[in-house]
PyMOL Python script that loads the backbone (N, CA, C, O; Angstrom):
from pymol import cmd

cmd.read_pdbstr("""\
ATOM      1  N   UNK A   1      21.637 -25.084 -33.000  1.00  0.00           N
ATOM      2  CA  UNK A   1      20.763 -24.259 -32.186  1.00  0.00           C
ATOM      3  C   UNK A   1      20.973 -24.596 -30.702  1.00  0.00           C
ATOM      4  O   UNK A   1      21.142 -25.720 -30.229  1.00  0.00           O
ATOM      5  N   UNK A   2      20.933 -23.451 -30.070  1.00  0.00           N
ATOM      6  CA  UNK A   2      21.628 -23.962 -28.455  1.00  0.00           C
ATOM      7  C   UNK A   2      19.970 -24.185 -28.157  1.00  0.00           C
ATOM      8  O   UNK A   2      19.003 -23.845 -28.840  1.00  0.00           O
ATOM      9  N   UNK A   3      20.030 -24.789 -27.053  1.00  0.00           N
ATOM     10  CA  UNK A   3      18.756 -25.188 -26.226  1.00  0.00           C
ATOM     11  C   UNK A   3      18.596 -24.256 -25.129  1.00  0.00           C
ATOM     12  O   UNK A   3      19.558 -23.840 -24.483  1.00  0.00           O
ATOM     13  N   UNK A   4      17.709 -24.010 -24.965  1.00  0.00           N
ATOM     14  CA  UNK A   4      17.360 -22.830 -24.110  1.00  0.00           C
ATOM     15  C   UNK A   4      17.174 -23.283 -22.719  1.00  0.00           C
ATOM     16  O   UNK A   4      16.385 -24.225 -22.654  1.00  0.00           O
ATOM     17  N   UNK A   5      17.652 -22.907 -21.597  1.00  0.00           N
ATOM     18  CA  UNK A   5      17.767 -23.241 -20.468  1.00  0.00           C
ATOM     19  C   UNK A   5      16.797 -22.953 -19.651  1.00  0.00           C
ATOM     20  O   UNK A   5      16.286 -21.844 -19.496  1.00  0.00           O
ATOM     21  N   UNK A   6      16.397 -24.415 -18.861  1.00  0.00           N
ATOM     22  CA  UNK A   6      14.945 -24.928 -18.187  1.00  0.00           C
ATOM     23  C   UNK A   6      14.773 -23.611 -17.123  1.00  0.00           C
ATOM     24  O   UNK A   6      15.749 -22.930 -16.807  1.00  0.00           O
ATOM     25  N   UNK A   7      13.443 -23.350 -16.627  1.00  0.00           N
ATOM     26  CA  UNK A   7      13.251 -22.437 -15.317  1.00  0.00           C
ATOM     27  C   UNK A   7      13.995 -22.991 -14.443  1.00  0.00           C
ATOM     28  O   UNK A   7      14.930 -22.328 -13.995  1.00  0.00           O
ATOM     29  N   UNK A   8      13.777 -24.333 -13.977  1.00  0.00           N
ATOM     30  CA  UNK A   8      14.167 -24.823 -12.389  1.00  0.00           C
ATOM     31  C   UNK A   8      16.233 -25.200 -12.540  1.00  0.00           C
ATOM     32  O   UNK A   8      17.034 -25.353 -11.618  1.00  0.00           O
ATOM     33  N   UNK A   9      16.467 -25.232 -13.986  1.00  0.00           N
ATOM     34  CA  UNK A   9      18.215 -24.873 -13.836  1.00  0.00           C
ATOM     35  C   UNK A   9      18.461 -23.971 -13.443  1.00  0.00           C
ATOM     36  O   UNK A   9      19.128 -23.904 -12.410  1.00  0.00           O
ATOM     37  N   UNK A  10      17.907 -22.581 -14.282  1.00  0.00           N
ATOM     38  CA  UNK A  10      18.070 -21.381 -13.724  1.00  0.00           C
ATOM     39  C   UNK A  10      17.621 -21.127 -12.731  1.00  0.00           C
ATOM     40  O   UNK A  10      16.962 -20.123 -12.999  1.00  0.00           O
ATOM     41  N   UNK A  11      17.483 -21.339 -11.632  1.00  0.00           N
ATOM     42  CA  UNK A  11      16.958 -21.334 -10.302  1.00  0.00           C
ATOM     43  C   UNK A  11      17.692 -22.027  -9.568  1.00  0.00           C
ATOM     44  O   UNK A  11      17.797 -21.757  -8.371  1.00  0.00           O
ATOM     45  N   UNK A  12      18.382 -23.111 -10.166  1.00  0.00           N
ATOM     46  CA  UNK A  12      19.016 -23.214  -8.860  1.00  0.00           C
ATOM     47  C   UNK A  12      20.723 -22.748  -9.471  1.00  0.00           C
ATOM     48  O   UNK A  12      21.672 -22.878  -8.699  1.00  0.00           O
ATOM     49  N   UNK A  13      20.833 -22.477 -10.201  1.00  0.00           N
ATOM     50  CA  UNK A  13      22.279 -21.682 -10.918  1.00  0.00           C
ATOM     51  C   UNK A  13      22.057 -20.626  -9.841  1.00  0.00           C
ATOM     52  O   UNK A  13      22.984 -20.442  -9.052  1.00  0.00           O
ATOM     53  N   UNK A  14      20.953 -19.917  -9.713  1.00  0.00           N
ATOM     54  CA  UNK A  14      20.780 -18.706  -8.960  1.00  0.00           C
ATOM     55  C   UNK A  14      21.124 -19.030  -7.981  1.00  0.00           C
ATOM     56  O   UNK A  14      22.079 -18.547  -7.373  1.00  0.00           O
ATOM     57  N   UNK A  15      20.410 -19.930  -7.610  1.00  0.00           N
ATOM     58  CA  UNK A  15      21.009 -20.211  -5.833  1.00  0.00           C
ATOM     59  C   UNK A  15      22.133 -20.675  -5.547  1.00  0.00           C
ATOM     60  O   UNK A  15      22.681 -20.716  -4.445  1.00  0.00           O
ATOM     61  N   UNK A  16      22.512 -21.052  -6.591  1.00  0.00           N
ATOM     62  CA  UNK A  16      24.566 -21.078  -6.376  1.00  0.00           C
ATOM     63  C   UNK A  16      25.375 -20.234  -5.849  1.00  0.00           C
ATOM     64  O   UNK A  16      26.002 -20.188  -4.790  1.00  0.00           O
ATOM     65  N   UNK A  17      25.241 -19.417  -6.963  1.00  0.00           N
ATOM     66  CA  UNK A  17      25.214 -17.823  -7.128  1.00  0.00           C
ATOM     67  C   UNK A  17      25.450 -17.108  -5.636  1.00  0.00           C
ATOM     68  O   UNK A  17      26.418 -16.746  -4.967  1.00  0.00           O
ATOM     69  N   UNK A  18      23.931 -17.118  -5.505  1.00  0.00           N
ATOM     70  CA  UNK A  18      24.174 -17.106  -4.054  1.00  0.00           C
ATOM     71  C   UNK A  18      24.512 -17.375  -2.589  1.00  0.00           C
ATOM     72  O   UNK A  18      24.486 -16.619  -1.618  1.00  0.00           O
ATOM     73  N   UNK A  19      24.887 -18.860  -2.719  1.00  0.00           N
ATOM     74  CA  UNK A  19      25.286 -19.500  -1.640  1.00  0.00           C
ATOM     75  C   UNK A  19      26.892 -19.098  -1.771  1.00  0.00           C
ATOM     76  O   UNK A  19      27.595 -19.256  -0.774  1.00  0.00           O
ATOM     77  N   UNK A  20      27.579 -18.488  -3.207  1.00  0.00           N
ATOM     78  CA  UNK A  20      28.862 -18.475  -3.142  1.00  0.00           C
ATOM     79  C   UNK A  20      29.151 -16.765  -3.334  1.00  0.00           C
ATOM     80  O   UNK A  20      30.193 -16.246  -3.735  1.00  0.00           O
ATOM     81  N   UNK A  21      28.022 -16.159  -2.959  1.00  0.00           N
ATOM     82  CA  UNK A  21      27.766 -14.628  -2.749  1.00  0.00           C
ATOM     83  C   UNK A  21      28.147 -14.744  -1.146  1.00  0.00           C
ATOM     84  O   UNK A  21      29.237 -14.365  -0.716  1.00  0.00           O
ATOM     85  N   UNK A  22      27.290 -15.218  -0.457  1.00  0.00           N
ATOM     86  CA  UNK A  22      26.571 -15.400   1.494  1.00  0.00           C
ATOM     87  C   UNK A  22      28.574 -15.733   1.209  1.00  0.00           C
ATOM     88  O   UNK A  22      29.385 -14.816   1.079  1.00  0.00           O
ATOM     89  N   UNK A  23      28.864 -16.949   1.185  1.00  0.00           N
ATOM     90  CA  UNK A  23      29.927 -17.403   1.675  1.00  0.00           C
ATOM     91  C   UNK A  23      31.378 -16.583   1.229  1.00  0.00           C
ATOM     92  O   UNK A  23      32.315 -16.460   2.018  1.00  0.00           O
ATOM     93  N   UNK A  24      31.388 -16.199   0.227  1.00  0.00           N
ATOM     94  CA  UNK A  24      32.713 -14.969  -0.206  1.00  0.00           C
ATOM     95  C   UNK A  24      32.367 -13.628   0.724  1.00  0.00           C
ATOM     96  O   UNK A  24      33.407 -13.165   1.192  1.00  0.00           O
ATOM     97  N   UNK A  25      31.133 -12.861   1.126  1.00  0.00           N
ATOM     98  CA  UNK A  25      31.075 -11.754   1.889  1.00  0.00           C
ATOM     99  C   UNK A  25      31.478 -12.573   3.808  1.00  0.00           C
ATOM    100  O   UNK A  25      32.114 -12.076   4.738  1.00  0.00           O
ATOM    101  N   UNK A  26      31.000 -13.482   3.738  1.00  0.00           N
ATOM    102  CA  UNK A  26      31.433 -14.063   5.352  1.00  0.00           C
ATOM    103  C   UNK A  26      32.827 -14.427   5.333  1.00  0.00           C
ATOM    104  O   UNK A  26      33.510 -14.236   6.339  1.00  0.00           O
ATOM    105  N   UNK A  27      33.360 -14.976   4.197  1.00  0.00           N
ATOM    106  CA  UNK A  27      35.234 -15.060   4.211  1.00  0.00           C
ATOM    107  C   UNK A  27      35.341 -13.791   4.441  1.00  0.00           C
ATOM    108  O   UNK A  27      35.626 -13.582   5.620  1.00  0.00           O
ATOM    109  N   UNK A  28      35.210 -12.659   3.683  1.00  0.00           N
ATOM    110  CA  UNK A  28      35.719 -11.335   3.567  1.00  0.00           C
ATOM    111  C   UNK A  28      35.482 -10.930   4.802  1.00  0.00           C
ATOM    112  O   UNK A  28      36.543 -11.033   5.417  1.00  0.00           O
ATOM    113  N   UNK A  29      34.787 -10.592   5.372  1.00  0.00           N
ATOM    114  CA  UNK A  29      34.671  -9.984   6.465  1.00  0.00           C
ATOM    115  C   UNK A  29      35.072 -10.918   7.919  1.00  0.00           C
ATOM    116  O   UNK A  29      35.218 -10.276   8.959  1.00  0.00           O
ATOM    117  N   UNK A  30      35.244 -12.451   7.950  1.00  0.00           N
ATOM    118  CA  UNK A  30      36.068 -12.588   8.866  1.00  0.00           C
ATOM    119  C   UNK A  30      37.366 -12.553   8.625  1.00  0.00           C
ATOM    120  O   UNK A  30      38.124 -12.683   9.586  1.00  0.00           O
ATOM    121  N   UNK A  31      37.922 -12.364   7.253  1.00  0.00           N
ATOM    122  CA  UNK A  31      39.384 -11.947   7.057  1.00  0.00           C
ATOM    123  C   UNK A  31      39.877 -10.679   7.973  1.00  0.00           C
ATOM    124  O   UNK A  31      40.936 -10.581   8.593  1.00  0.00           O
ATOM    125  N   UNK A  32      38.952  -9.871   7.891  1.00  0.00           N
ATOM    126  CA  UNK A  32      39.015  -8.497   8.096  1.00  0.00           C
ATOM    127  C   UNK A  32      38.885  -8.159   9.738  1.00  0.00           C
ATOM    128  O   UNK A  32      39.091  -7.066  10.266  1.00  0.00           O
ATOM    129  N   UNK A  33      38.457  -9.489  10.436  1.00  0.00           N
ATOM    130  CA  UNK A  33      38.405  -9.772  11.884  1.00  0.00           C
ATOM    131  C   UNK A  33      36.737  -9.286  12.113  1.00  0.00           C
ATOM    132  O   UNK A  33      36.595  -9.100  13.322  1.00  0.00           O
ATOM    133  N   UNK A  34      36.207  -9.176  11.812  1.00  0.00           N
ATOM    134  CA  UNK A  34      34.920  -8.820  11.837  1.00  0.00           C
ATOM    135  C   UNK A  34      33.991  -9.703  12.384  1.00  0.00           C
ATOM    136  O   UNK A  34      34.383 -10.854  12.189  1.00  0.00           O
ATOM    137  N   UNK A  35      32.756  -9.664  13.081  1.00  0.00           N
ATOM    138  CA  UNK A  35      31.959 -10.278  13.349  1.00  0.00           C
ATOM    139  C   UNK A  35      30.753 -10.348  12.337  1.00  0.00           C
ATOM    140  O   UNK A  35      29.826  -9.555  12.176  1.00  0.00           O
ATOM    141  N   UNK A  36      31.069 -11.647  11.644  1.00  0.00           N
ATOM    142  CA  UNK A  36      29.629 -11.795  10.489  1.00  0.00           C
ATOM    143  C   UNK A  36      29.842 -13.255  10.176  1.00  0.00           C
ATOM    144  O   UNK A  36      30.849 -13.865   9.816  1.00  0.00           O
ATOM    145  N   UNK A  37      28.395 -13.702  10.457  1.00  0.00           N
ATOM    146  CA  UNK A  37      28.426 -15.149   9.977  1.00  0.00           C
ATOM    147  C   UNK A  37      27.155 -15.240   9.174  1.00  0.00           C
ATOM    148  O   UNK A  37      26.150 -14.539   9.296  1.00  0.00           O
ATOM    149  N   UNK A  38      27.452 -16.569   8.037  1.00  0.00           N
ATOM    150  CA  UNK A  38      26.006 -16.697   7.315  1.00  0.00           C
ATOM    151  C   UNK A  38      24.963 -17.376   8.280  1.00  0.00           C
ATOM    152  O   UNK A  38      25.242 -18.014   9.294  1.00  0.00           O
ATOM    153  N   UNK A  39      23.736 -17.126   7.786  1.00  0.00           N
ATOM    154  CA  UNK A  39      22.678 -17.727   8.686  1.00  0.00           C
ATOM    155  C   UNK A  39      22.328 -19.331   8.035  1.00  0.00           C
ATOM    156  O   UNK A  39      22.575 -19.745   6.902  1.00  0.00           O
ATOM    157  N   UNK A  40      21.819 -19.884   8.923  1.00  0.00           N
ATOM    158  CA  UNK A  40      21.135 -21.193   8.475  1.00  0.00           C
ATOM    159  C   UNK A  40      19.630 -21.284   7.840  1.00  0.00           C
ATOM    160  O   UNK A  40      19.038 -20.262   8.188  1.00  0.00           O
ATOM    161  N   UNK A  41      18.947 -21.957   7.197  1.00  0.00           N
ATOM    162  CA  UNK A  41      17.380 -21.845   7.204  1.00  0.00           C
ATOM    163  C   UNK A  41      16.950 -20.627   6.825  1.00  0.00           C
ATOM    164  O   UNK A  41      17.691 -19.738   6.403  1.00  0.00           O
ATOM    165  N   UNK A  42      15.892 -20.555   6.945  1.00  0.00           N
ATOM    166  CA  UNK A  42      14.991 -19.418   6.842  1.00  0.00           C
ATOM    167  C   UNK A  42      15.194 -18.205   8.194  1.00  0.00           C
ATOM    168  O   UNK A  42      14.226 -17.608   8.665  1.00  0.00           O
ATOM    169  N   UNK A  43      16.263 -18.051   8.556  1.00  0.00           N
ATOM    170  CA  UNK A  43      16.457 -16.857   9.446  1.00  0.00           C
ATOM    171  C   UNK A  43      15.935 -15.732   9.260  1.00  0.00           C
ATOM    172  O   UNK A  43      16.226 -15.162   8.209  1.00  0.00           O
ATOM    173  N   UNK A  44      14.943 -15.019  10.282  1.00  0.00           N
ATOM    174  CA  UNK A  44      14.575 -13.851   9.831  1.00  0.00           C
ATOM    175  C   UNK A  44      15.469 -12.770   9.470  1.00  0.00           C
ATOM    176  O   UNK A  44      15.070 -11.768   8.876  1.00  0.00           O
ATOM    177  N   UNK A  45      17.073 -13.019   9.936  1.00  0.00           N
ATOM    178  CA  UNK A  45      18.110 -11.982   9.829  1.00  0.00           C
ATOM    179  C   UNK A  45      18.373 -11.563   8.682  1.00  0.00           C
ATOM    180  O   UNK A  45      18.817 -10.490   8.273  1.00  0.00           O
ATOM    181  N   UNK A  46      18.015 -12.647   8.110  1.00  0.00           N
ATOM    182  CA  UNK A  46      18.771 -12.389   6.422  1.00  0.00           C
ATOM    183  C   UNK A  46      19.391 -13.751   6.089  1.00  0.00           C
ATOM    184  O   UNK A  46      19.008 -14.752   6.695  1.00  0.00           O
ATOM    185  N   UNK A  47      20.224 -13.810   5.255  1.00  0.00           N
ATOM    186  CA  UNK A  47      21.583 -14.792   5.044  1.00  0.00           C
ATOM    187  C   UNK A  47      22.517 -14.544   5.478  1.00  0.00           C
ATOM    188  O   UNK A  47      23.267 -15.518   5.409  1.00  0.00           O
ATOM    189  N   UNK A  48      23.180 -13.316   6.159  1.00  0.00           N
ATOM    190  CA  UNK A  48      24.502 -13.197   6.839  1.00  0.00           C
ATOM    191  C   UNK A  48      24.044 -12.305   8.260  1.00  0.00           C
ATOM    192  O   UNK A  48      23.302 -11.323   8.292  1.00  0.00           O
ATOM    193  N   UNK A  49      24.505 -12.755   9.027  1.00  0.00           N
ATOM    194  CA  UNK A  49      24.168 -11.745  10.749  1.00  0.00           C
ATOM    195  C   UNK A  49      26.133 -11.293  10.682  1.00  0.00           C
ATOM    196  O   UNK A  49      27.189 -11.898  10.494  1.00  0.00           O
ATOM    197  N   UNK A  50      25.588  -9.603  11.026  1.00  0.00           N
ATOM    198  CA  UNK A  50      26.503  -9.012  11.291  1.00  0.00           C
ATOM    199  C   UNK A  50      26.514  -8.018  12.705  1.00  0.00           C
ATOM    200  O   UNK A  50      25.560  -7.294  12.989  1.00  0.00           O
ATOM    201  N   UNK A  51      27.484  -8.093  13.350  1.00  0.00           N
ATOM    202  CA  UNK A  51      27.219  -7.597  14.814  1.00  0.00           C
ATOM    203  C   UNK A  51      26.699  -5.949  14.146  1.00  0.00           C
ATOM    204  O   UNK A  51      26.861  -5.543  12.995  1.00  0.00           O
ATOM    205  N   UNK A  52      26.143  -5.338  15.140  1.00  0.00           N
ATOM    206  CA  UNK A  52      26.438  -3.817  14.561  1.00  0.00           C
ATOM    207  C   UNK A  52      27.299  -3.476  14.146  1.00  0.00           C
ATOM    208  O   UNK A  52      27.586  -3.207  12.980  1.00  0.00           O
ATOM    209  N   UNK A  53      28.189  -3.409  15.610  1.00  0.00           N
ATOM    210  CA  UNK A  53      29.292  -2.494  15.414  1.00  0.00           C
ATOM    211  C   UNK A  53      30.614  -3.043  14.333  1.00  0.00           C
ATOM    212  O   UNK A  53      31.817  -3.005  14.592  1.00  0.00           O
ATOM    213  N   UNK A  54      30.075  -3.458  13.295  1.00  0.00           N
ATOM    214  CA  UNK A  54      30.994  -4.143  12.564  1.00  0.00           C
ATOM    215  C   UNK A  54      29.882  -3.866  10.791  1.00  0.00           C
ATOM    216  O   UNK A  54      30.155  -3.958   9.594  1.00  0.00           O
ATOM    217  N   UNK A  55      29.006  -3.619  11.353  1.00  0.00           N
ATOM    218  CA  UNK A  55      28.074  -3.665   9.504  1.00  0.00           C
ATOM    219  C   UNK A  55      28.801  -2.587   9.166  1.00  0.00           C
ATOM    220  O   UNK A  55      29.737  -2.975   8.468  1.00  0.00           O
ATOM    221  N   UNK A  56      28.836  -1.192   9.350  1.00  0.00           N
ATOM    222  CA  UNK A  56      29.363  -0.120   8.816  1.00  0.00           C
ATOM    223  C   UNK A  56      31.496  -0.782   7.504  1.00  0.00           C
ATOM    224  O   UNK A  56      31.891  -0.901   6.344  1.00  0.00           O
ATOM    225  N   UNK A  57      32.002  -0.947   9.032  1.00  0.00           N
ATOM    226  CA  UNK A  57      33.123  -1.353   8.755  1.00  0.00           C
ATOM    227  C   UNK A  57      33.047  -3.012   7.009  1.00  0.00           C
ATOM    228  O   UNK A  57      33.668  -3.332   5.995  1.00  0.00           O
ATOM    229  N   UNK A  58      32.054  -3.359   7.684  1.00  0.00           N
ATOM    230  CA  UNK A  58      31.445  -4.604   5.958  1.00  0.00           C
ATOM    231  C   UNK A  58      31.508  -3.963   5.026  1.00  0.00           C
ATOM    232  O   UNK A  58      32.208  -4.125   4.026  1.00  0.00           O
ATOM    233  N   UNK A  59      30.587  -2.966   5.334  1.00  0.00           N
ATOM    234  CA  UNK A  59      29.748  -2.145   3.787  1.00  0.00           C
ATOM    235  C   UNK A  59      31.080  -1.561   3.370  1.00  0.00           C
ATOM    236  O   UNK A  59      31.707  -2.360   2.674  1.00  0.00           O
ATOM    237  N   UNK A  60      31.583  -0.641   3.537  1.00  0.00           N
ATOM    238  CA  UNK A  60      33.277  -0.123   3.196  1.00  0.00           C
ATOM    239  C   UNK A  60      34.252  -1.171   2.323  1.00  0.00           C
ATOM    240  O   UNK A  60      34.921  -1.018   1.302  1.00  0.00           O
ATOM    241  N   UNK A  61      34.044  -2.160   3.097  1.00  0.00           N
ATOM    242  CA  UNK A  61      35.325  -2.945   2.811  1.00  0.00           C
ATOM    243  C   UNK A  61      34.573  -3.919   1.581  1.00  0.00           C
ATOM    244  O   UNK A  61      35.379  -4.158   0.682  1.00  0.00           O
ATOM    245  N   UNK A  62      33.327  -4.474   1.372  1.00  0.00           N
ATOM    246  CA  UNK A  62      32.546  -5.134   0.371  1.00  0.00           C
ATOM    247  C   UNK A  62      32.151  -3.498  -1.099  1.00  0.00           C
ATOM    248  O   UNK A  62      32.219  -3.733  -2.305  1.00  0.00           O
ATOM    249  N   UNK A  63      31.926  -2.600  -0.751  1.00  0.00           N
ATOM    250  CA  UNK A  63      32.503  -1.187  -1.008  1.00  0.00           C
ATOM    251  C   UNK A  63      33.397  -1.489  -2.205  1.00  0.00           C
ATOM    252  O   UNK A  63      33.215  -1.979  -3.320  1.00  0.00           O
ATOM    253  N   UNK A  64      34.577  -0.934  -1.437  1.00  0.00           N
ATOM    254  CA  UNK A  64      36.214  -1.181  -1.639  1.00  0.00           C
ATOM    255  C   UNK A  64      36.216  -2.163  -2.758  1.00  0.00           C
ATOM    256  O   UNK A  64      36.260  -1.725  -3.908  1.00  0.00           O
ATOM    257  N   UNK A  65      36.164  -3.700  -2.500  1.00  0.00           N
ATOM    258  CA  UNK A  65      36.440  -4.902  -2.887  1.00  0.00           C
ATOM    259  C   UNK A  65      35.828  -4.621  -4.713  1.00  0.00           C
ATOM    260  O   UNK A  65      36.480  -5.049  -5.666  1.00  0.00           O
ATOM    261  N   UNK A  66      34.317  -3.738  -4.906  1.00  0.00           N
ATOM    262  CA  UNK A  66      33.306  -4.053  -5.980  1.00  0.00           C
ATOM    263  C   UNK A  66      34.275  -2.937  -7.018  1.00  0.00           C
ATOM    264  O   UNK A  66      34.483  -2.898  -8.230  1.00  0.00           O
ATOM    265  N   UNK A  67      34.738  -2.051  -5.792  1.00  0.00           N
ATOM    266  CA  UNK A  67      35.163  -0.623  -6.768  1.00  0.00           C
ATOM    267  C   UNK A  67      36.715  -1.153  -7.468  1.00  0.00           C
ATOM    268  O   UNK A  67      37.114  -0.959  -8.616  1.00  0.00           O
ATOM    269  N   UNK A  68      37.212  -1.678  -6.648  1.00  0.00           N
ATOM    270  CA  UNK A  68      38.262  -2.335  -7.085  1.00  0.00           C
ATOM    271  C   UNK A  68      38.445  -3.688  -8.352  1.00  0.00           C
ATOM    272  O   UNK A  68      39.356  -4.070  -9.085  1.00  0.00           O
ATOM    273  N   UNK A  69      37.295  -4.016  -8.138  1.00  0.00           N
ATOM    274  CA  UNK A  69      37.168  -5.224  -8.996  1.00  0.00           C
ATOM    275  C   UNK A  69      36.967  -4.438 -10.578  1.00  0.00           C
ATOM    276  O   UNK A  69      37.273  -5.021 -11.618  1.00  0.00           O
ATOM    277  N   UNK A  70      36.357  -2.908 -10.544  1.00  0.00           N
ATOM    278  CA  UNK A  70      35.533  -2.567 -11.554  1.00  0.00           C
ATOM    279  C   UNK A  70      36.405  -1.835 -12.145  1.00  0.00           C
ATOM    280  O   UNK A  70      35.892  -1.069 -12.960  1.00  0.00           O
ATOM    281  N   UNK A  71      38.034  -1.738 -12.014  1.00  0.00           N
ATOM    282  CA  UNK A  71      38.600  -0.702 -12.203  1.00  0.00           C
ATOM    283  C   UNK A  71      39.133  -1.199 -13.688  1.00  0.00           C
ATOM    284  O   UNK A  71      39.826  -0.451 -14.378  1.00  0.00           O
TER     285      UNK A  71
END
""", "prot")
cmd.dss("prot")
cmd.show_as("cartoon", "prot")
cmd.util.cbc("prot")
cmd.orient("prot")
């Protein structure tokens, strides 16, 4: 019988998850020459600050990357 996995594992599995979500979209998009960095702390920005004129050009290319992965 497998053992069923604690709340506070799954919680921080999640936050793995996501720290290696924040950090693969900030590689990607400074690959791409882009202005986007992850935030520190509790930033009101979010987890990643992206200049404006560069979110449009993210969303496309993070876009791209999901449609491609799904093919």
């Amino acid at each position: 019988m497998k053992k069923k996995m604690s709340s506070a594992r799954k919680a921080a599995e999640s936050t793995l998850k996501h720290e290696d979500l924040v950090d693969a979209i900030e590689k990607l998009g400074k690959s791409k020459g882009l202005d986007v960095e992850a935030t520190e702390g509790n930033d009101k920005r979010g987890d990643i600050r992206v200049s404006k004129k560069d979110f449009e050009k993210l969303m496309v290319i993070i876009s791209d990357k999901l449609e491609e992965k799904n093919k």
